[in-house]
C-alpha positions as MATLAB code, in Angstrom:
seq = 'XXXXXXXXXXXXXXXXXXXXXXXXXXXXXXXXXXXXXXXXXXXXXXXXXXXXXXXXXXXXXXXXXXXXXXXXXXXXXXXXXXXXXXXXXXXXXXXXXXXXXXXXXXXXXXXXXXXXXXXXXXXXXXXXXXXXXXXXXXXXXXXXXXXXXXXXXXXXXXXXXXXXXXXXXXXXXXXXXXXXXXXXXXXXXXXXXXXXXXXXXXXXXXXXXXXXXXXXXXXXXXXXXXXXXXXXXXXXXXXXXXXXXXXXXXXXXXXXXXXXXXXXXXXXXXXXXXXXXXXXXXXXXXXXXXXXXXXXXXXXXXXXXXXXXXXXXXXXXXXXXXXXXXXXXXXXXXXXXXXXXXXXXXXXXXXXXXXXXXXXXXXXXXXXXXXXXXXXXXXXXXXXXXXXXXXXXXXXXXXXXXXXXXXXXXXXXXXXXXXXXXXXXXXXXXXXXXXXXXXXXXXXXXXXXXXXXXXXXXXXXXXXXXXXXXXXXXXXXXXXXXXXXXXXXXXXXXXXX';
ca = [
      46.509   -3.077   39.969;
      43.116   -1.359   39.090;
      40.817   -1.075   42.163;
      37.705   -2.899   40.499;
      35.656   -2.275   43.896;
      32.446   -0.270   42.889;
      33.014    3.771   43.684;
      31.213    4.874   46.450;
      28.947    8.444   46.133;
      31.111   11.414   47.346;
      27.973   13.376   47.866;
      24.695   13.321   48.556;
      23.289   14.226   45.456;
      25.087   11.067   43.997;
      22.920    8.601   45.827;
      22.192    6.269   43.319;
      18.363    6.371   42.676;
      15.960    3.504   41.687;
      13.397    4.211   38.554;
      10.115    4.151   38.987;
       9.382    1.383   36.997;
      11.702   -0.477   39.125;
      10.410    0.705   42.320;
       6.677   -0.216   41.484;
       8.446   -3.763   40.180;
       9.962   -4.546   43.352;
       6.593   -3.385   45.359;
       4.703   -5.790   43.068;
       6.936   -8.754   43.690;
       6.945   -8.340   47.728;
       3.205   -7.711   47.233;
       3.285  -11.061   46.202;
       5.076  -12.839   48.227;
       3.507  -11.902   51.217;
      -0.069  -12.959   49.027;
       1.811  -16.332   48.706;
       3.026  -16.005   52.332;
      -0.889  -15.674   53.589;
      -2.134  -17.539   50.975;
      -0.070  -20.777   52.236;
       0.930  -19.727   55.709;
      -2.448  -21.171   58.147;
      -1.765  -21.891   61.526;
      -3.964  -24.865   62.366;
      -3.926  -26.218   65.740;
      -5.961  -29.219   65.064;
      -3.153  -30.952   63.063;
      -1.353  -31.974   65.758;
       1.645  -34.191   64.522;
       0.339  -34.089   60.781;
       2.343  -32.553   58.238;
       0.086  -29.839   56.112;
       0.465  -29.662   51.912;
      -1.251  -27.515   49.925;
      -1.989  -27.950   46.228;
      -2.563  -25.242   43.811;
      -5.618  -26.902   41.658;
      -8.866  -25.447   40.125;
     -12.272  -24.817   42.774;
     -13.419  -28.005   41.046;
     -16.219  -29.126   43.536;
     -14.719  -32.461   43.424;
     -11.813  -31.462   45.001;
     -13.269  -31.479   48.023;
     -13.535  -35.741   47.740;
     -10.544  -36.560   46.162;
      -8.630  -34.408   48.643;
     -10.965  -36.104   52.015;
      -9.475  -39.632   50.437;
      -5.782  -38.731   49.882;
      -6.021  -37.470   53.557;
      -8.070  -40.439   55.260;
      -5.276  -42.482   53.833;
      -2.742  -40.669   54.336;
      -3.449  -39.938   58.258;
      -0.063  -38.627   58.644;
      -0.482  -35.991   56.105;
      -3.062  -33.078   55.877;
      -3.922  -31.565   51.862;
      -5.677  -28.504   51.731;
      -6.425  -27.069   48.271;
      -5.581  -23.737   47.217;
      -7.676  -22.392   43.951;
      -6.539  -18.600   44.071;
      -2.936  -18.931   43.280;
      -2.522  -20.432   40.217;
      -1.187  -18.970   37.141;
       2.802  -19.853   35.913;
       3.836  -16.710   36.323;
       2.365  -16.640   40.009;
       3.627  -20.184   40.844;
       7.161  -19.463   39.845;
       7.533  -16.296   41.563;
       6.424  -17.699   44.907;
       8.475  -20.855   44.082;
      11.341  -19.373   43.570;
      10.896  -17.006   47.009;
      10.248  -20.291   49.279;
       6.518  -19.473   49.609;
       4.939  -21.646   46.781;
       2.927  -24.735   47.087;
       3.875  -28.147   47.698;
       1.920  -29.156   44.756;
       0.839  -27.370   41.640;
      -1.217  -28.381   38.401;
       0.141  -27.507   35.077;
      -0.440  -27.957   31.415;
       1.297  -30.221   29.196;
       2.632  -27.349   27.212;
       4.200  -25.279   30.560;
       6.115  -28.125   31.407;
       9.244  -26.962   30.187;
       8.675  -23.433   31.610;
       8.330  -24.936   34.955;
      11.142  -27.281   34.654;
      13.253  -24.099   32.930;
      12.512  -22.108   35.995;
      14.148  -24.327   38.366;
      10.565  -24.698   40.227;
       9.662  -28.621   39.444;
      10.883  -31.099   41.447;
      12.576  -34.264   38.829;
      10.430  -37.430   40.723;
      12.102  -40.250   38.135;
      13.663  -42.131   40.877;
      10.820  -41.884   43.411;
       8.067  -42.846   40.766;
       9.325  -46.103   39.804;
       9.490  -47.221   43.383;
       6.110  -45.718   44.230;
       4.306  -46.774   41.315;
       3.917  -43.100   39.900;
       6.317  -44.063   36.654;
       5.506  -42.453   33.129;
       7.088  -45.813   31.864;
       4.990  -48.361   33.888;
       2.005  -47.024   35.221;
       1.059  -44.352   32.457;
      -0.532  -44.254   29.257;
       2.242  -44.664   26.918;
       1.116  -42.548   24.256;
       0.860  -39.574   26.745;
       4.053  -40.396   29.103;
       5.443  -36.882   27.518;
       2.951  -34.444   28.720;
       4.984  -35.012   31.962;
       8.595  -35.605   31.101;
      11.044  -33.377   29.712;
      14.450  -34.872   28.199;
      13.825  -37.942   29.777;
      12.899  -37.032   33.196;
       9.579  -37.526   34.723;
       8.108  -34.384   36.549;
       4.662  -35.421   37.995;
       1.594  -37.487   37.322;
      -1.449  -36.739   35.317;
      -4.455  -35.690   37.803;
      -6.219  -36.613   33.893;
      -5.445  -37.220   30.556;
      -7.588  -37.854   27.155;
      -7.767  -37.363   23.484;
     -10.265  -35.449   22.076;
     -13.690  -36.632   20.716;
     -16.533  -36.428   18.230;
     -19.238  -35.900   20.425;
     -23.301  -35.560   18.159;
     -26.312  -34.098   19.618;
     -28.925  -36.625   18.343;
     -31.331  -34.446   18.305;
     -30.244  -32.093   15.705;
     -29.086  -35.399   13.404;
     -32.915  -35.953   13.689;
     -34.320  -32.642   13.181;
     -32.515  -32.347    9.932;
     -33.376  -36.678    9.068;
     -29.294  -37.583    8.731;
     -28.567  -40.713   10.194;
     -26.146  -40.650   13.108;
     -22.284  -40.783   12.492;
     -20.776  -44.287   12.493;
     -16.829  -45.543   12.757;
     -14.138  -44.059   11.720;
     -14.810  -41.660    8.778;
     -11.921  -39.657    6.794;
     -12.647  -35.429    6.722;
     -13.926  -36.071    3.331;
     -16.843  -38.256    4.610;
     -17.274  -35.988    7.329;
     -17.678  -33.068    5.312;
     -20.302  -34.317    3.495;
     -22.206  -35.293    6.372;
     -22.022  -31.881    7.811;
     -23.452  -30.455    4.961;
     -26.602  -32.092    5.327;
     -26.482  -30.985    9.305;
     -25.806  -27.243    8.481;
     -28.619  -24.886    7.908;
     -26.653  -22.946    5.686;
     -25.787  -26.131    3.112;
     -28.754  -27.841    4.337;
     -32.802  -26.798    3.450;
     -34.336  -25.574    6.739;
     -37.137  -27.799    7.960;
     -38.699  -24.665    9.753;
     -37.750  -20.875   11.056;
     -35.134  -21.980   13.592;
     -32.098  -20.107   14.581;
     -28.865  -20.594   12.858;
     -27.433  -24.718   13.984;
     -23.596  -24.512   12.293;
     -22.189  -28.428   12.050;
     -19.150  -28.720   14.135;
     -17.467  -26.641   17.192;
     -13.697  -27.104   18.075;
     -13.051  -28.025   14.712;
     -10.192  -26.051   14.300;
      -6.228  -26.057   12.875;
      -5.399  -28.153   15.959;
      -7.417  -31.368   15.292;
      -6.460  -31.004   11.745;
      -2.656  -30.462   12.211;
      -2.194  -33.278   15.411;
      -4.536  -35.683   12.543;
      -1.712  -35.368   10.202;
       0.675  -36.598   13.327;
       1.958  -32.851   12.890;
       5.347  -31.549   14.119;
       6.287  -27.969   15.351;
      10.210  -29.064   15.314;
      12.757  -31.509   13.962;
      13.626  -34.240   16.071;
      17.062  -32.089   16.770;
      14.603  -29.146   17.633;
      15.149  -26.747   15.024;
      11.717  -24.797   14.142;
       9.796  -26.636   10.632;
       6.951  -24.020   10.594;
       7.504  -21.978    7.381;
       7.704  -25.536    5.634;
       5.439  -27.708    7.326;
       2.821  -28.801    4.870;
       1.197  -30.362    7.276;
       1.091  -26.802    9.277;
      -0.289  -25.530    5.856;
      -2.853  -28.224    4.755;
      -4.223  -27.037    8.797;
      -4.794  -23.681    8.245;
      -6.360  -24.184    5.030;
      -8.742  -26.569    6.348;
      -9.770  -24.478    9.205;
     -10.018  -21.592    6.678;
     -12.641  -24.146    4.515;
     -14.404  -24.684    7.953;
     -15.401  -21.124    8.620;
     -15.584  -19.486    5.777;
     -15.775  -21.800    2.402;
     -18.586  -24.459    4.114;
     -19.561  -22.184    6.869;
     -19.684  -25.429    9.267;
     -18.694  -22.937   12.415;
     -19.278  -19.508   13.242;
     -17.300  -16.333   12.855;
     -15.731  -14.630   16.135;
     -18.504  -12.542   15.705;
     -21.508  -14.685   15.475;
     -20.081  -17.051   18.257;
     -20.502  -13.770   20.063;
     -24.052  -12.950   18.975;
     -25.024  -16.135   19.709;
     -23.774  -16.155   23.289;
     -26.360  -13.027   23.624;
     -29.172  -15.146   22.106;
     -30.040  -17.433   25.605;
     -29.990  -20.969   25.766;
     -28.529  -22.907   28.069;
     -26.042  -20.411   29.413;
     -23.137  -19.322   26.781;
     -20.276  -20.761   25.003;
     -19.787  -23.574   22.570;
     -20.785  -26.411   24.706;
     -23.518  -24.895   26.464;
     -24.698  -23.776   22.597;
     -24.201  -27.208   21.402;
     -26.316  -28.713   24.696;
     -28.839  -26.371   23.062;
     -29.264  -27.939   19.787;
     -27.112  -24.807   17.785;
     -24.100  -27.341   17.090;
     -24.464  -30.845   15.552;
     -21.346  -31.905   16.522;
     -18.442  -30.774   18.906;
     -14.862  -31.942   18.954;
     -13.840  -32.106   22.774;
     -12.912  -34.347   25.570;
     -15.312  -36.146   27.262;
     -14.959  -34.260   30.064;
     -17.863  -32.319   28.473;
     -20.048  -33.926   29.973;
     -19.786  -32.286   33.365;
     -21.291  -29.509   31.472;
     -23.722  -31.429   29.409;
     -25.423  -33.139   32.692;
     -25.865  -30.297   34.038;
     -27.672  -28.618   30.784;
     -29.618  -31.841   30.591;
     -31.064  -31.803   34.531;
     -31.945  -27.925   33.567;
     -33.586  -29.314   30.295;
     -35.743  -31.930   31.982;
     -36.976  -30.143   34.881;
     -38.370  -27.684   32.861;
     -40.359  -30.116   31.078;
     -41.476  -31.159   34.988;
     -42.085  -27.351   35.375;
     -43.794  -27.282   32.197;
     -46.267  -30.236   32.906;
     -44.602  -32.412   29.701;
     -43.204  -35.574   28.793;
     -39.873  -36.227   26.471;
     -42.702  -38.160   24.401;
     -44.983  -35.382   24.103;
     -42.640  -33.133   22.421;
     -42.481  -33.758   18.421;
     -40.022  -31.227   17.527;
     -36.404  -32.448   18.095;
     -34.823  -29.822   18.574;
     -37.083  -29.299   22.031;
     -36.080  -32.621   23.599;
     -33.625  -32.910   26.262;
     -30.112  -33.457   25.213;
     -29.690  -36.945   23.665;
     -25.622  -37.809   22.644;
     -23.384  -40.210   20.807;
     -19.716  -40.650   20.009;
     -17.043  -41.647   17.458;
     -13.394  -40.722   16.977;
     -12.383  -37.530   15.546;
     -11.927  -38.905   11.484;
      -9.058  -39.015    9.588;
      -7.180  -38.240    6.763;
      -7.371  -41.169    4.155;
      -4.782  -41.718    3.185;
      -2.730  -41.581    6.929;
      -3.588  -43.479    9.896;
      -5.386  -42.061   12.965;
      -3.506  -39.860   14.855;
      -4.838  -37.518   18.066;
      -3.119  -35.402   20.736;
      -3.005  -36.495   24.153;
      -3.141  -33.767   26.898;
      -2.941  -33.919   30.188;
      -3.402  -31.706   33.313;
      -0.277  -32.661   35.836;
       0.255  -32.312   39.285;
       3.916  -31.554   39.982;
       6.071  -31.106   43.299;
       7.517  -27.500   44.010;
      11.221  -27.784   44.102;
      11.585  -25.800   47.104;
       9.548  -27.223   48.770;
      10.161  -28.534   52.259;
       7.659  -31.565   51.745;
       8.523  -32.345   48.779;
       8.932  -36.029   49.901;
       5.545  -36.416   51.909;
       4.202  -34.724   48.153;
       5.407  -37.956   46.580;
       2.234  -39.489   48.156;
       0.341  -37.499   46.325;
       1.321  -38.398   43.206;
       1.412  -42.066   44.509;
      -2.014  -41.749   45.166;
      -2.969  -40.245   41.366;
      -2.119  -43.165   40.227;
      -3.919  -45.552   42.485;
      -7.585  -46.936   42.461;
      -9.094  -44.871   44.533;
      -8.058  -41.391   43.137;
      -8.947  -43.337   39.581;
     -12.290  -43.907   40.797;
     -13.300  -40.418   42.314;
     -12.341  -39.193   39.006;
     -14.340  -41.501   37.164;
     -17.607  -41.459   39.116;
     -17.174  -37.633   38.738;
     -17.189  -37.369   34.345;
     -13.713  -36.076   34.037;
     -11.033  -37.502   31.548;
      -9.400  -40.507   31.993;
      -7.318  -41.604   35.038;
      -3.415  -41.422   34.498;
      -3.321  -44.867   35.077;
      -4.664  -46.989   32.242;
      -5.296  -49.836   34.608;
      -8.153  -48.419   36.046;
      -9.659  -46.373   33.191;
     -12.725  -47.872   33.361;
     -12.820  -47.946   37.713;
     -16.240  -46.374   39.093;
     -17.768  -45.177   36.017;
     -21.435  -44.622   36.168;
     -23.492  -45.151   32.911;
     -26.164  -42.242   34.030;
     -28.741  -41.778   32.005;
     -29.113  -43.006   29.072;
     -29.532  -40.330   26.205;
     -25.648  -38.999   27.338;
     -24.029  -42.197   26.631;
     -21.700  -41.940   29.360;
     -19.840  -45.199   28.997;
     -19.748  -44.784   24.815;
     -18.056  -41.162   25.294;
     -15.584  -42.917   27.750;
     -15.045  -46.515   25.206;
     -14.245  -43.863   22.296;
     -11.573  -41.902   24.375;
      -9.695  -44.843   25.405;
      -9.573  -45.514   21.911;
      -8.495  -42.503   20.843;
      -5.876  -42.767   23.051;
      -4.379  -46.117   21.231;
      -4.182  -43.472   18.102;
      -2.382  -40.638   20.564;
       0.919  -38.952   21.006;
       2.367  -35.715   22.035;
       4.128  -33.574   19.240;
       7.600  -33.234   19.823;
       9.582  -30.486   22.231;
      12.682  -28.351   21.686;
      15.419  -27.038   23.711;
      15.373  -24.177   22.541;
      11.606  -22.661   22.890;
       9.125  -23.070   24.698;
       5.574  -25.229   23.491;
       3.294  -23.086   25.102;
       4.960  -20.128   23.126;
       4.762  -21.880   19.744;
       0.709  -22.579   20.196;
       0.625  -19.011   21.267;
       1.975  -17.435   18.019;
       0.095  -19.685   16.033;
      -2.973  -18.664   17.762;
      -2.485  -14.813   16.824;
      -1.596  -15.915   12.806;
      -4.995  -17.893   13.013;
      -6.952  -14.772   14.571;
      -5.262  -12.791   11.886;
      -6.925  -15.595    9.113;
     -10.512  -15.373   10.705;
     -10.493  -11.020   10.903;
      -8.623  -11.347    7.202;
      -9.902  -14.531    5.393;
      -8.155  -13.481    2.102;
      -4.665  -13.531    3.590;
      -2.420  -16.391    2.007;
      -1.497  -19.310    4.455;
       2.128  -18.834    3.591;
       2.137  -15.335    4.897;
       1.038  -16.366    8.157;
       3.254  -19.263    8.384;
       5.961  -17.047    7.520;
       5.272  -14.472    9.915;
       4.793  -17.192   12.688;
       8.412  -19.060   11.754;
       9.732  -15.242   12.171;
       8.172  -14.365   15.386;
       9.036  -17.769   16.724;
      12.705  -16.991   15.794;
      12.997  -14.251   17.236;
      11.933  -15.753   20.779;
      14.304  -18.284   20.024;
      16.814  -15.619   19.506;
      16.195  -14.083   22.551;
      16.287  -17.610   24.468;
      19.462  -18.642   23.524;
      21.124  -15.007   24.451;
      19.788  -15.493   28.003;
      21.148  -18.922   28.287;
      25.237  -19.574   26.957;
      24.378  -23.227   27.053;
      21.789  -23.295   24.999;
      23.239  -21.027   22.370;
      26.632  -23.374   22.727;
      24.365  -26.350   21.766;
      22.302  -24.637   18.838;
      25.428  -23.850   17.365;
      26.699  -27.286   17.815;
      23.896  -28.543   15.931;
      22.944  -25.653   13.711;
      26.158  -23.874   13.110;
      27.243  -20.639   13.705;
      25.172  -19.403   10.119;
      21.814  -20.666   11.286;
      22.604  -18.721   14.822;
      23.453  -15.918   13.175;
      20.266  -16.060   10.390;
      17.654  -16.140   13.418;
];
């Protein structure tokens, strides 16, 4: 028989050597562990009999609340929050070593990633005695931005659909009356005509105010109840005329009507002051008329209105005093996102999700956690504080403070519950990963805004390609997943990717 044992070096100058790009890789990955290790690791004498968790979230200041009421009543159990270690990569690594959190947030469309990786913890059982379940105590229309074939893997810290949000004031400066209902694209187009200073007359010298923000090949795609696969999860990309109808809108958008700006003037106009930079903060500014988001916005949009009005205190004035619109504080209004006419509405719920680390030693003390997502007093922290909606519908409309006035609060949150009647989550495959479909998409639509005269089809044939060759490369890393493709596909359509 053939001695299959490996041959050991006869000499010294045989030593099997490690490259250098391995070397630095394996430095890198204990370098990170032991971040996770100190990250997590803190001895704490004061908890006494308690049993600590940690939960990788955002430095959201209202963390600080939520996580003071899961602990007061939870007295056996002690949450900490942990904002420098998110990141999927990061997560999975110190996962999969034994140093990860007990709880981490994730997208809707890293889900499978996570649950790929071996690194979420499957809570189907435990959330439909705990009152957690995607089935029962969700919003139905979003129940898959946490479950992957079938199986539940968290609870929504929030969920939505987005918005049409209008700044009032710039419907007035230009004399348009204020959107109303539910209007198809072709009724909204020729509204924001008459709210765009490039298809509208000026009324004076102002800067540039475009229509619309976040009006992009997203909203118009999810509007046509859009699909990335077939429901046996082959890619429909190349073909998808309702991929195609998407990019030609958001082509329209920027460069045939002009409604939003270029990569380069969103730029310029960050550099231009205002209330601070971006979109929002530019639209809280009076330079949008209208802004597709979730409601959520308004954490941003209070705080640009409190700037707005104590300047006028600063500047001796009254909101009555001023004459010229555009100088008022921030004044809003909402209706749903319109649709196409001749298809019903139709909006994409997202969700950020708190799942349970695998690995994780408290993984069943975590389950409180998710218990307590989905109760009323999580529900109403989240509410009082102008994030989305709760992942419970029952309290959706728990602790919500009107505020003032000109932001509408309670209209912003009436209009997503709505939309959410109208949502649903596109469809997932086996056989690639979301996240990485929205990701090539993304680059073909950067390639249509630095090369407007480049034909939709190309890019929706170089996206189909690129995706297929990731899904190549998936389904040679994984024999069961190739075994299944071919199952369904045949060896030709394996073979053709």
């Amino acid at each position: 028989m053939k001695n299959s044992a490996p041959r050991l070096p006869e000499k010294p100058d045989e030593q099997p050597r490690m490259s250098t790009t391995k070397f630095l890789a394996a430095i890198f990955a204990g370098l990170l562990i032991l971040c996770g290790v100190a990250a997590i690791w803190h001895p704490d004498q004061e908890l006494g009999d308690k049993v600590p968790l940690v939960w990788v979230s955002d430095n959201n200041p209202a963390r600080t609340a939520q996580i003071a009421a899961f602990n007061a009543e939870n007295p056996d159990l002690s949450l900490r929050l942990d904002f420098g270690n998110g990141g999927t990569q990061k997560i999975i690594l110190q996962s999969s070593s034994g140093v990860g959190p007990d709880i981490f947030d994730f997208g809707s469309a890293d889900i499978e990633t996570f649950v790929e990786s071996g690194v979420l913890w499957d809570v189907t059982d435990a959330s439909v005695t705990m009152g957690f379940s995607a089935l029962k105590d969700g919003w139905p229309e979003g129940a898959q931005t946490y479950t992957y074939n079938s199986r539940q893997y968290g609870f929504p810290c929030n969920t939505g659909a987005a918005i049409l949000i209008y700044n009032k004031n710039v419907f007035d400066y230009f004399g348009v009356p204020y959107p109303q209902g539910l209007m198809t694209w072709k009724e909204f187009i020729d509204m924001a005509k008459k709210v765009n200073s490039q298809t509208s007359p000026k009324i004076g010298d102002d800067s540039r105010i475009f229509a619309v923000t976040g009006a992009i090949w997203q909203q118009f795609f999810t509007g046509q109840h859009g699909e990335f696969f077939d429901p046996d999860g082959q890619l429909t990309i190349a073909e998808s005329p309702e991929l195609y109808r998407a990019f030609e809108m958001h082509r329209e958008f920027l460069f045939t009507h002009q409604f939003m700006p270029s990569t380069i003037e969103a730029k310029a106009m960050s550099g231009q002051g205002g209330w601070g930079s971006g979109n929002l903060n530019q639209f809280a500014a009076g330079r949008f008329a209208m802004a597709i988001t979730g409601h959520w916005a308004l954490i941003a949009f209070g705080q640009a209105y409190q700037q707005q009005l104590d300047e006028l205190t600063r500047n001796g004035l009254k909101e009555e005093d001023i004459k010229d619109p555009l100088k008022k504080p921030l004044r809003l209004g909402a209706v749903l996102i319109p649709k196409f006419s001749k298809l019903p509405p139709s909006y994409q719920v997202q969700s950020r999700v708190a799942g349970i680390n695998a690995k994780s030693p408290r993984r069943e003390e975590a389950l409180k956690f998710l218990q307590y997502l989905a109760g009323p007093t999580y529900s109403e922290l989240l509410n009082a504080g102008e994030d989305w909606l709760p992942g419970n519908p029952e309290y959706s409309e728990l602790g919500v403070d009107p505020g003032p006035p000109a932001l509408s609060r309670q209209e912003l949150q009436d209009r997503t519950v709505e939309a959410m009647s109208y949502g649903y989550s596109p469809r997932q495959s086996p056989f690639l990963l979301t996240s990485d479909v929205f990701r090539v998409i993304g680059n073909q639509i950067s390639r249509l805004e630095s090369t407007p005269d480049i034909s939709t089809q190309a890019l929706l044939d170089a996206a189909q390609s690129d995706l297929q060759t990731l899904m190549r490369r998936t389904l040679e890393r994984n024999p069961n997943l190739e075994s299944l493709f071919i199952e369904r596909f045949g060896k030709p359509a394996y073979q053709n990717l």
